[in-house]
N, C-alpha and C positions, 0 to 999 in steps of 0.2 A: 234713779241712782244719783247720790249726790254727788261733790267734786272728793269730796274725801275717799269717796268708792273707786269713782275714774279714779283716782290715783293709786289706790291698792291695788286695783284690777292691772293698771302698765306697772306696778312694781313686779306682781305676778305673774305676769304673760312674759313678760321682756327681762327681768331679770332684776332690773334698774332702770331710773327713767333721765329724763336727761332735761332740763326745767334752765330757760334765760331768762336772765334778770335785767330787765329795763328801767335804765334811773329816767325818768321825766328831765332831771335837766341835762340827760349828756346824749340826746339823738333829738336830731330835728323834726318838727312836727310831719314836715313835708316829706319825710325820710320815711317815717314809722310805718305806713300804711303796706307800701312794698316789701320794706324789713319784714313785717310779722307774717307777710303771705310765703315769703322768701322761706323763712326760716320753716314753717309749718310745713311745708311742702317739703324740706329735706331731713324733716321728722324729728321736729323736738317735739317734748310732750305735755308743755306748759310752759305756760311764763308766769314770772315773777314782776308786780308791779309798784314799785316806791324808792325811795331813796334818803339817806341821812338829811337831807337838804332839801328844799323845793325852793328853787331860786324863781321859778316859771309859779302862776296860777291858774294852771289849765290842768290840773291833775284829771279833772274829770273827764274833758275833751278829749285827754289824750289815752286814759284808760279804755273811753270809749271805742276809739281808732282802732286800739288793739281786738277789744272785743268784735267789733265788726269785720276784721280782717282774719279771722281764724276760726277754727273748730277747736280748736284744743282747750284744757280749763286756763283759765283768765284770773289770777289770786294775788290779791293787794299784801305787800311785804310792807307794812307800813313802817314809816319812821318816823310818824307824828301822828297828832290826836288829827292833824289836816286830811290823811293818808287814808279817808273813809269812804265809801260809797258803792250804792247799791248796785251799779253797772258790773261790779265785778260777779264772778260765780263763786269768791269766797276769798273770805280773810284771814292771814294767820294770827289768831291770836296769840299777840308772841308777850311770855313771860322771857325777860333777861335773867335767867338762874343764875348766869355766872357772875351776875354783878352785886353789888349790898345795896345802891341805888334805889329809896322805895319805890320811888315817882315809877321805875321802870318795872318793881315789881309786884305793885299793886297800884299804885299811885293813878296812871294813866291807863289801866283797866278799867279800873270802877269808872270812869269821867266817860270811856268809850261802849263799856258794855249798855247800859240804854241807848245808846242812837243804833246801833248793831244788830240790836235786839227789835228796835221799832223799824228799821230797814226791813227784817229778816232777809241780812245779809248772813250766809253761812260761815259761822266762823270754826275754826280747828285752831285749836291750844298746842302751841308748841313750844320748848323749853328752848329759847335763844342762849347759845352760849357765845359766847367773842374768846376767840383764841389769839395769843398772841404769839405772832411769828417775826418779828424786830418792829419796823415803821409804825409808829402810831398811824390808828385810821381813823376816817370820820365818826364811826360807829361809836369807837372809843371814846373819842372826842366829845362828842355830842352828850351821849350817855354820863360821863364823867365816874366810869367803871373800869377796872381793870381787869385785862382777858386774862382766862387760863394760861398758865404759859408753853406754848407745843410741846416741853418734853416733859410733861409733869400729867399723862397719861389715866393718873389713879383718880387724879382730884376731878378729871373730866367724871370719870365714873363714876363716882361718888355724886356728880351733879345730874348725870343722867338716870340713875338709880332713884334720886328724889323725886321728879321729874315724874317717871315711871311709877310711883308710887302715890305720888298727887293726884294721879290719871291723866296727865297728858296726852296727846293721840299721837305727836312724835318731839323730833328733837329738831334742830338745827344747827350745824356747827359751822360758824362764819369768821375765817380769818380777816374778813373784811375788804374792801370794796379796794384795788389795787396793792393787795398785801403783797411783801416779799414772795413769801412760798405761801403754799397751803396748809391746811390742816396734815401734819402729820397721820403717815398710815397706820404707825405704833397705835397711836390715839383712838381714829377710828373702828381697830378691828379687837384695842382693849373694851372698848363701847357696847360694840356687836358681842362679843362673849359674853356679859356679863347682860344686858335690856334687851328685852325684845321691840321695844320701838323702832319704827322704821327713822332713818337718820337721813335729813337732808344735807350735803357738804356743799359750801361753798369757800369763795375768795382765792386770789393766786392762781388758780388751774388755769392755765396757759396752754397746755398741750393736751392731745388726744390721751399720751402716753402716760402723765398725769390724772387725765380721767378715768382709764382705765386702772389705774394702781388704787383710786380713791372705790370703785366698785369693788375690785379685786378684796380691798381691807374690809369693806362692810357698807358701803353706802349705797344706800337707798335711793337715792336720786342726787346728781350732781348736775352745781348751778355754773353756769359761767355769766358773766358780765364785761368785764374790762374791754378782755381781749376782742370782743365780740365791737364794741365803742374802736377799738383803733381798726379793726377790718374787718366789716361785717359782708364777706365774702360766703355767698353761701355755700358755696363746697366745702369752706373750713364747717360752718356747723353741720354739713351732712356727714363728714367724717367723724365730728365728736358724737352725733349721734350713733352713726354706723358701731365706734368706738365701744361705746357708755352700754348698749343694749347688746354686743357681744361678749362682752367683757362677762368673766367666770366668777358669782358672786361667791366672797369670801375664801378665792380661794387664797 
């Protein structure tokens, strides 16, 4: 079974899955090793590994950390062509749809698909959207793209419907890395009516309450990061676990 199956199989068994995203440069190296047994044990279902930035050049060391310290799938969220390597059990291969930017939507595919390929690292095509919810974020930044904007619902759907139609395997919808709020629910569960791809939500979710509203509209698995950087207490992620995988999809 590949990582794309584990992950259909916890979408199906559990409802929703509940997936943290670790930037390389915002937890200490000496940190991570306990973080990820921490977090695993109060039942996330994956992590997420990259970040707009790599201030640090230990991406590999440190992916690795992860992978040793856990059962769950291990998948590089790259945010560079640097953001490669075989240690993980899979890549997303992220198209930015939401952006005109070539570099991001073929540009730095072609320059990555042979190493990826000569890795046979596993990669999954996912149609990155950046949502914008006020604060410019690094993703933006970086990219030099501008997000959907949260209350303009249709034109999400119209990007996940191409998406869908390219063959994508799913979507991603990232208000990005300390956004004001999140992705809108309106957004998410216009998304969910109209594609059948499973939807990863991240950026802004702060609270369990939050997480559950983001399942509730249509999400497929929801990421947290931030808040996870300023208290990575693990009772808080056993309750957004406990949260994410009770929580009543769509309703």
């Amino acid at each position: 079974m590949n990582t794309f199956e584990r992950l259909t199989r916890i979408r199906e068994e559990r409802g929703a899955g509940y997936l943290i995203l670790i930037d390389p440069d915002k937890i200490a190296e000496e940190k991570l090793p306990g973080f990820v047994r921490q977090a695993t044990e109060a039942g996330v279902d994956g992590f997420l590994v990259g970040g707009s930035l790599m201030m640090t050049n230990a991406f590999e060391k440190l992916l690795g950390l992860v992978k040793r310290n856990t059962t769950v799938p291990v998948v590089i969220f790259p945010g560079s062509l640097f953001q490669v390597s075989s240690l993980a059990d899979a890549i997303l291969f992220l198209v930015l749809i939401s952006g005109r930017n070539p570099e991001h939507l073929i540009g730095n595919q072609v320059l990555a698909a042979p190493i990826i390929k000569k890795m046979g690292l596993e990669s999954i095509s996912t149609g990155y959207m950046l949502i914008g919810t006020g604060r410019a974020t690094s993703a933006e930044f970086m990219s030099n793209t501008k997000p959907i904007p949260n209350h303009k619902p249709d034109i999400a759907v119209a990007h996940a419907l191409a998406a869908e139609l390219i063959g994508m395997k799913c979507l991603y919808l990232d208000a990005g890395s300390g956004a004001d709020q999140p992705v809108s629910d309106e957004m998410i569960a216009a998304i969910r009516k109209r594609s059948s791809l499973p939807m990863i939500v991240g950026g802004g979710i702060r609270t369990t309450e939050e997480a559950r509203r983001k399942v509730s509209a249509g999400a497929s698995f929801v990421v947290t990061g931030t808040i996870l950087e300023e208290d990575n207490d693990p009772t808080m992620i056993r309750q957004f676990a406990q949260t994410i995988h009770s929580a009543k999809v769509g309703a």
